[in-house]
C-alpha positions in Angstrom: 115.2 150.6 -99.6 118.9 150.8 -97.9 119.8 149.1 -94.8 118.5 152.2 -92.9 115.1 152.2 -94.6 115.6 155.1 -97.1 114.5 155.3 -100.3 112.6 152.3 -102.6 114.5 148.9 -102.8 113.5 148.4 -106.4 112.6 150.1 -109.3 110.7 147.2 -111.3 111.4 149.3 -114.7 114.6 149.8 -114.1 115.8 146.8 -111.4 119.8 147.3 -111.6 120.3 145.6 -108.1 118.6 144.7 -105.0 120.7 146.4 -102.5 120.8 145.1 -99.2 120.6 141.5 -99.7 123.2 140.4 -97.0 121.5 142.3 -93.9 118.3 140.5 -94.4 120.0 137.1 -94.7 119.3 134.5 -92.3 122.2 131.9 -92.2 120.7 129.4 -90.4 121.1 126.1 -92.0 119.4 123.3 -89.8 118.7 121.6 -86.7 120.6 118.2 -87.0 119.3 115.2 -89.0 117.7 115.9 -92.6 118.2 120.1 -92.5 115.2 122.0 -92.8 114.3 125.3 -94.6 114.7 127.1 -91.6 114.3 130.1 -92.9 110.9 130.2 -93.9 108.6 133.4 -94.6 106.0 134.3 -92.7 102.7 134.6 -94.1 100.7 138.2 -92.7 99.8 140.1 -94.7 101.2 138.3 -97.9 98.0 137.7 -100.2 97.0 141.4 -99.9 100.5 142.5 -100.8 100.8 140.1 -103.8 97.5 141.3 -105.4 98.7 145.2 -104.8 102.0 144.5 -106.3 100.8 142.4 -108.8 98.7 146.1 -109.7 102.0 147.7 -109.3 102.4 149.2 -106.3 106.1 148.6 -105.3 106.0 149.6 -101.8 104.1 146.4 -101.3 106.7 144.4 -103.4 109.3 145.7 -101.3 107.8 143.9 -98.2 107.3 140.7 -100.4 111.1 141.0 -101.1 111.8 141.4 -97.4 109.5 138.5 -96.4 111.4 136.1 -98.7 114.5 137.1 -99.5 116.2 135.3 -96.7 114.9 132.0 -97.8 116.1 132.6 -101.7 119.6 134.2 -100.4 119.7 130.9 -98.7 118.7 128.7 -101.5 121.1 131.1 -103.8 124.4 130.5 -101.4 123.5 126.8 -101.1 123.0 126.2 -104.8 125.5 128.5 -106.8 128.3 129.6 -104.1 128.6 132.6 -101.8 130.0 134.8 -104.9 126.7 134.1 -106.8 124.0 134.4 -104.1 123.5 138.2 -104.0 123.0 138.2 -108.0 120.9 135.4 -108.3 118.8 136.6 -105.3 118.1 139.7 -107.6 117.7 138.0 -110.9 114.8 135.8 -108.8 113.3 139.2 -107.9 113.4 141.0 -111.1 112.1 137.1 -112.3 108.9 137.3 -109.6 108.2 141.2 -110.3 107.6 139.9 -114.1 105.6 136.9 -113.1 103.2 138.1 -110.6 100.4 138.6 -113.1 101.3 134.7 -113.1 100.2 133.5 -109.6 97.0 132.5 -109.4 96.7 131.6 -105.8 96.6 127.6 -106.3 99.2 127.2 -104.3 100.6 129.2 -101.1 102.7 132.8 -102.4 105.6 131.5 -101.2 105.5 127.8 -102.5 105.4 129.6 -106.2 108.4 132.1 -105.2 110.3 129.1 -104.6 109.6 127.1 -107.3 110.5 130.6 -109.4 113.7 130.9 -107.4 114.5 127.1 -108.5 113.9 126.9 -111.8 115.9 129.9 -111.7 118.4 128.5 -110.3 118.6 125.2 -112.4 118.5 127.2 -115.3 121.6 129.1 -114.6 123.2 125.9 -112.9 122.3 124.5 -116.9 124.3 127.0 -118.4 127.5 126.6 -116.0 127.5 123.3 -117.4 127.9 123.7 -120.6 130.8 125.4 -120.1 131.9 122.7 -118.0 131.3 119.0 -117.0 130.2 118.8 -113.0 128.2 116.0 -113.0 130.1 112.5 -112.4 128.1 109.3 -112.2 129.9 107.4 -110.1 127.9 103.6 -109.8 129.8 102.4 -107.0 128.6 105.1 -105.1 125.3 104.2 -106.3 125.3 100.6 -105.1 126.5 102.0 -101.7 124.6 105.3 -101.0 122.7 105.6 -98.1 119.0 105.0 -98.1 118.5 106.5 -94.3 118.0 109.8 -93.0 120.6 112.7 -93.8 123.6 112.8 -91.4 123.2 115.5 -88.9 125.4 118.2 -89.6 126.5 121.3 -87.3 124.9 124.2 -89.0 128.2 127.2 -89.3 130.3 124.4 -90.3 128.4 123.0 -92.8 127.5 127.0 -94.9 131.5 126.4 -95.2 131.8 123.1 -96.5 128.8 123.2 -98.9 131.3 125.9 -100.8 133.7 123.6 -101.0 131.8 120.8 -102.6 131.8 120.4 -106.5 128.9 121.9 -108.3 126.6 118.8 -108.7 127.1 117.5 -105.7 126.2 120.3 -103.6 123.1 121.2 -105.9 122.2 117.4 -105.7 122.7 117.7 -101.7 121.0 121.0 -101.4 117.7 119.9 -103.4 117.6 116.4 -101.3 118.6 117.2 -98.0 117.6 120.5 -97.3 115.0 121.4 -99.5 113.2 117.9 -99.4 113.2 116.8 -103.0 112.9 113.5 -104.2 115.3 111.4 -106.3 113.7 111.3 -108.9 112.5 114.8 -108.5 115.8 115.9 -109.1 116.6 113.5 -111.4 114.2 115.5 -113.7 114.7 119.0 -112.2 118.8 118.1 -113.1 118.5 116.0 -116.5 119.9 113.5 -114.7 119.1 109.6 -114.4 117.9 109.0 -110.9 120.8 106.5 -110.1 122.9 110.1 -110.8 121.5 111.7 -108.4 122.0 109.0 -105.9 125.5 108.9 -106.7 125.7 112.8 -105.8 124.2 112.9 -102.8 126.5 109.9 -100.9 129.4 111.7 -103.3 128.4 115.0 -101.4 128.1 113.7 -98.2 131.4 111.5 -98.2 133.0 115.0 -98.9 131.2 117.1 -96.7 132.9 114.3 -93.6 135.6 114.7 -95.1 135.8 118.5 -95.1 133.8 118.7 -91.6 136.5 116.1 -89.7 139.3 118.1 -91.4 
C-alpha cells in the first residue's frame, strides 16, 4: 500500500520493495540521559494479525509492517546509515514474512521482530567488514571509558551525528545506549572482546561531543 492507501504494500512472492518506508518513520531519537526506543509499537490487535499472516493473509501483514516499521527504520538508520535504512528495513520484512511460521509466541511479537531486524542487521554490518576494517580497539579508551549513565543528547542533533560516526562505533553506541544491550551482549552479538566494545562506546561518545559542540 502507497502513501495514499492504494493498493497492497507487499507481495510476499514477489517482495521487490516496501514502498513507503519514509512516511511511516518516526525520527524520534530520545528523551535525554540513556535514549530510549521511543518509537515503540503498539500492541492491539497484533497476536491476531500474526497468526492470519502467518496463514497468509497479507492484508494483515501489511498492518504488522505498519505497526513496526518505524522502530526497524529507526534501528536501520542508526545502525547502517541514512543511505542503507530504507533497504534494510525491507530485507527485515521480506526476513519476518519467511519466518513467521517461526514465532511461537514465547516471547512478545515484537521482541522477536526485533531480535530478526538485529541479527539482520549484524549480519550485514559482518559483511561490510570484511570488506573493510571498522573496528579499532583502542585500550586507553578502555581504561578511561565511562561506567555511568549515557550523556544526554539533544535528539535532531544527534540522528546527524550518529551518521557521522565510524561504523563500529556507532553500531557499538546504537546497541548500548539506545537499545539497552549489555557489554558483553554486544561483545558476542559483534565478535568482539568486551573490552572492544567498551572502547567503542567512550570512542563514539568522545566523537559524537565533538561533532555536537562543533
Amino acid at each position: 500500500m502507497d502513501a495514499a492507501g492504494n493498493g497492497p504494500l507487499i507481495d510476499p512472492s514477489n517482495p521487490g520493495r516496501l514502498p513507503g518506508v519514509q512516511s511511516h518513520v518516526c525520527r524520534n531519537l530520545g528523551r535525554g540521559g540513556t535514549i530510549l526506543a521511543t518509537d515503540q509499537p503498539r500492541s492491539t490487535g497484533t497476536e491476531k494479525d500474526v497468526e492470519l499472516a502467518a496463514a497468509g493473509d497479507t492484508r494483515a501483514f501489511e498492518r504488522i509492517y505498519r505497526e513496526h516499521a518505524a522502530r526497524v527504520h529507526s534501528l536501520a538508520r542508526r545502525m547502517m546509515g541514512p543511505e542503507e535504512a530504507d533497504d534494510t528495513t525491507q530485507e527485515v520484512f521480506v526476513r519476518v514474512w519467511e519466518k513467521l511460521d517461526t514465532f511461537r509466541g514465547e516471547a512478545a511479537f515484537g521482541t522477536w521482530l526485533h531480535r530478526v531486524a538485529v541479527n539482520l542487521i549484524l549480519t550485514r554490518a559482518r559483511s561490510r567488514r570484511r570488506h573493510g576494517a571498522w573496528i579499532v580497539d583502542d585500550e586507553e579508551a578502555v581504561e578511561s571509558a565511562s561506567t555511568g549513565p549515557a550523556p544526554a543528547w539533544s535528539s535532531m542533533d544527534l540522528e546527524a551525528a550518529l551518521a557521522r560516526l565510524p561504523h563500529g562505533a556507532r553500531q557499538v553506541f546504537v546497541l548500548h545506549d539506545v537499545e539497552g544491550y549489555r557489554h558483553e551482549e554486544i561483545a558476542e552479538m559483534l565478535e568482539m572482546a568486551v573490552g572492544t566494545s567498551k572502547s567503542q562506546l567512550h570512542r563514539a561518545r568522545m566523537l559524537l561531543r565533538q561533532h555536537l559542540a562543533a
